[in-house]
MIBAFI-129930 format. One record per residue (C-alpha): x, y, z; residue in one letter. Coordinates in steps of 0.001 Angstrom, whole numbers, padded with zeros to 6 digits, always signed. Layout:
BEGIN
XYZA...
***
This chain:
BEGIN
-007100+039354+013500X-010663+038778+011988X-009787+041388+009166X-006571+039945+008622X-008271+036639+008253X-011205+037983+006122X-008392+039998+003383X-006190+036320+003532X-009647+034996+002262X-010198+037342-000465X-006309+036854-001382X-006879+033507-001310X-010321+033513-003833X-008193+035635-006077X-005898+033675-006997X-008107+030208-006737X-008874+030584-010888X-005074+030607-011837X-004645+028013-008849X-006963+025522-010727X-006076+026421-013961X-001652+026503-013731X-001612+022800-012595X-004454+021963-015035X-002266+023542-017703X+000646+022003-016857X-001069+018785-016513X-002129+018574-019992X+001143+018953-021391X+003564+016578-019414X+000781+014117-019229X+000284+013346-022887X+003769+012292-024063X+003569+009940-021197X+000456+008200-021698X+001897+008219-025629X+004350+006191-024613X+002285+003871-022361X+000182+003565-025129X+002700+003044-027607X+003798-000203-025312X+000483-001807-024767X-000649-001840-028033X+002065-003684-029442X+002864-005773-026518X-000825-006689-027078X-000402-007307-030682X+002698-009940-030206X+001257-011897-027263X-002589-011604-027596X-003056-012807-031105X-002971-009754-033626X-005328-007638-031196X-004868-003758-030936X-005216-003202-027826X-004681+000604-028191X-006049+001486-031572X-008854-000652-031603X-010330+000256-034970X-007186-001367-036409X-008791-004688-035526X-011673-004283-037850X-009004-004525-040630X-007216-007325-039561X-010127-008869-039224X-011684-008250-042384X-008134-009397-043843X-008697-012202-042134X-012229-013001-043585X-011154-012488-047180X-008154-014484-047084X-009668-017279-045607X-006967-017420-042316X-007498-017806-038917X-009745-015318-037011X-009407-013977-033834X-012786-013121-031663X-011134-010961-029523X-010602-008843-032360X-014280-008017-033412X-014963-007791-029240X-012742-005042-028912X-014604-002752-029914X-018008-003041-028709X-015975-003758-025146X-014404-000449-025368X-017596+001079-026430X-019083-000332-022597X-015747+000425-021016X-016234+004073-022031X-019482+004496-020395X-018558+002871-017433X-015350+005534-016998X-018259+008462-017786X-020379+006418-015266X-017852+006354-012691X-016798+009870-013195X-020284+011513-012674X-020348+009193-009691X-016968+010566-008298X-017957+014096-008600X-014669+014819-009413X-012817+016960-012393X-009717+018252-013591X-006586+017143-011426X-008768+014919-009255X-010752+013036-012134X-007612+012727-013763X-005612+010838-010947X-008814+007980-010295X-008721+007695-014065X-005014+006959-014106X-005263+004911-011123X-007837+002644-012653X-005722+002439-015795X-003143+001407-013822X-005049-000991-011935X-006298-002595-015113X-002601-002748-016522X-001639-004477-013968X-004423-006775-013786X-003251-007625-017514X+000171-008568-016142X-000906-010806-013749X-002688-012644-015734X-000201-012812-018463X+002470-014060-016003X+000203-016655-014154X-001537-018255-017553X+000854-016912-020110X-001987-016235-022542X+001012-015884-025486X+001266-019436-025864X-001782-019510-027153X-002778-016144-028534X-005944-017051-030438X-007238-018679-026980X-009661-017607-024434X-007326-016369-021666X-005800-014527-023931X-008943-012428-025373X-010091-011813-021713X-006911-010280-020924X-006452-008698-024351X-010344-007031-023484X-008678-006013-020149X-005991-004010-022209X-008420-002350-024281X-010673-001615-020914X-007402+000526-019916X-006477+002505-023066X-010678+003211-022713X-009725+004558-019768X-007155+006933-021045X-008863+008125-023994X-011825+008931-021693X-009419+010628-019599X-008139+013204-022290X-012020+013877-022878X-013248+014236-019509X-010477+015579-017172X-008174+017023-019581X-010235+018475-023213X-007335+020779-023823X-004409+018275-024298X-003673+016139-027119X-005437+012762-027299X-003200+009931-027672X-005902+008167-029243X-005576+009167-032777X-002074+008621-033987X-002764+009274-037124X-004246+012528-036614X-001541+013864-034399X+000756+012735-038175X-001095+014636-040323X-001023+017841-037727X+002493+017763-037367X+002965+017619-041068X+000494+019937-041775X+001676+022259-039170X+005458+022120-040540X+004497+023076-043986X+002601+026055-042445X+005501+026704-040167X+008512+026065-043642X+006039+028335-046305X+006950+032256-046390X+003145+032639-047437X+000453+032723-045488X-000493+029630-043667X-003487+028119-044494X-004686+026664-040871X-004025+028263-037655X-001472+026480-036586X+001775+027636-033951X+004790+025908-033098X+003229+024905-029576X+000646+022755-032045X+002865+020988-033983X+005630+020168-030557X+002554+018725-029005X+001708+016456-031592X+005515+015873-032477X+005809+014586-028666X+003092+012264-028767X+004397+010724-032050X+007680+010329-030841X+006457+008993-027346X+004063+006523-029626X+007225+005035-031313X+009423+004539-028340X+007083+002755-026359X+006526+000584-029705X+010602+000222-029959X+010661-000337-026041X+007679-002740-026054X+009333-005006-029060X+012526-005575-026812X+010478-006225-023949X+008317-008901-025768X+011639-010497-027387X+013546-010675-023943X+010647-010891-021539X+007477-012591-023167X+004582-011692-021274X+006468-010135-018481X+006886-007372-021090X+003393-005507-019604X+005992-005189-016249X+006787-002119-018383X+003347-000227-018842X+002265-000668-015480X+005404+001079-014283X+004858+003580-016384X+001158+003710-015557X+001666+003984-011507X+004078+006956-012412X+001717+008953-014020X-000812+008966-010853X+002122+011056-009326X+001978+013788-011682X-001206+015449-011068X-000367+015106-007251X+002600+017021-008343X+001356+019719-009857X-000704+020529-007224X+001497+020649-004606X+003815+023040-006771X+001209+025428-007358X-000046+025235-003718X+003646+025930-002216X+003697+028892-004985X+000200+030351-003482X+001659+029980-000116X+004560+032008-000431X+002705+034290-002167X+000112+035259+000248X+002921+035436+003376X+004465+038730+002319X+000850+040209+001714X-000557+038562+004867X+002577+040781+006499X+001391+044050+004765X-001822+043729+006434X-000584+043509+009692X
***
């Protein structure tokens, strides 16, 4: 019985690399079209009922506000906040991470839970003090700075817990990779970056996840005012099941595979 418990052991170390590594794989690629889309909805939810504010793609703001400057309209403070609050909402997720001692799957699923937490923190506010009525107002740039605490959150996450997926953070990358990758893919030369098909689905996925929750979001916000973030956080509290997921598939798959061999040793 010892032996058969000391060879389960080494069966068991032997297949702990691929056991961290399968659901970490398959992490990083159903995660990111998801958090695309979640992404996709808070910024322009955020845009409609927060006053102009990208909540997602916060660099947008510094145009808007600039516009805003030169033409002489109305400015928004939230909008020059946003960044410098992401900025301190970053280190806090890196500060919190180190803290948690956690990585991979488990970093991941307290980053999406406090994205999730946030999101939802944005709709209750938005329901209780419905900040669109007045967007340029200071309800509304706390919760707006709440949003862009969250999609902090998420771009931290891609960085920290999962640095081989797709970020969801720049759009306009993941647009020139897919085109970039296509012409690569259409020439009968030789391509001139070293790009696969793999490359250019990822990035197609996160672009097409990006403009649904944009499409979804714009209903939302027409039909549902600021009950429109509803939609986020549901999304958000389903993606805290999918690393949970993972590893329980690859844990039932390292189960069955050790019985038959735990059999041969006997």
């Amino acid at each position: 019985m010892p032996a058969l418990t000391r060879n389960s052991d080494v069966l068991g170390s032997a297949v702990r690399p691929a056991d961290d590594a399968m659901p970490l794989a398959r992490l990083e690629n159903r995660l990111p079209p998801l958090l695309s889309i979640i992404a996709g909805m808070v910024d322009l939810t955020g845009f409609f009922t927060l006053g102009n504010i990208f909540t997602a793609h916060i660099t947008g703001n510094l145009v808007v506000a600039a516009a805003a400057v030169v033409r002489g309209g109305p400015l928004n403070p939230a909008q020059l906040l946003a960044i410098p609050v992401f900025m301190l909402a970053l280190a806090a997720v890196w500060l919190a991470a180190r803290a948690s001692g956690r990585t991979a799957q488990g970093l991941a699923r307290l980053l999406l839970s406090v994205q999730c937490l946030l999101l939802t923190a944005v709709l209750i506010f938005s329901v209780l003090t419905k900040p669109s009525t007045d967007p340029h107002g200071l309800v509304a740039g706390i919760v707006a700075m709440i949003a862009v605490s969250a999609m902090a959150c998420q771009y931290a996450l891609f960085r920290l817990a999962l640095p081989g997926a797709v970020s969801t953070a720049v759009m306009t990358g993941n647009l020139s990779n897919s085109v970039l990758s296509l012409m690569d893919l259409l020439s009968k030369r030789h391509p001139l970056m070293t790009a696969d098909r793999e490359r250019l689905t990822r990035s197609m996925r996160l672009l097409a996840g990006f403009l649904f929750g944009c499409i979804i979001a714009a209903a939302a916000v027409s039909l549902l005012a600021d009950w429109a973030w509803s939609f986020p956080v549901a999304l958000a509290a389903a993606a805290i099941a999918l690393p949970e997921a993972s590893e329980g598939l690859i844990r039932q798959t390292v189960k069955g595979w050790l019985r038959p061999n735990s059999r041969q040793i006997r």
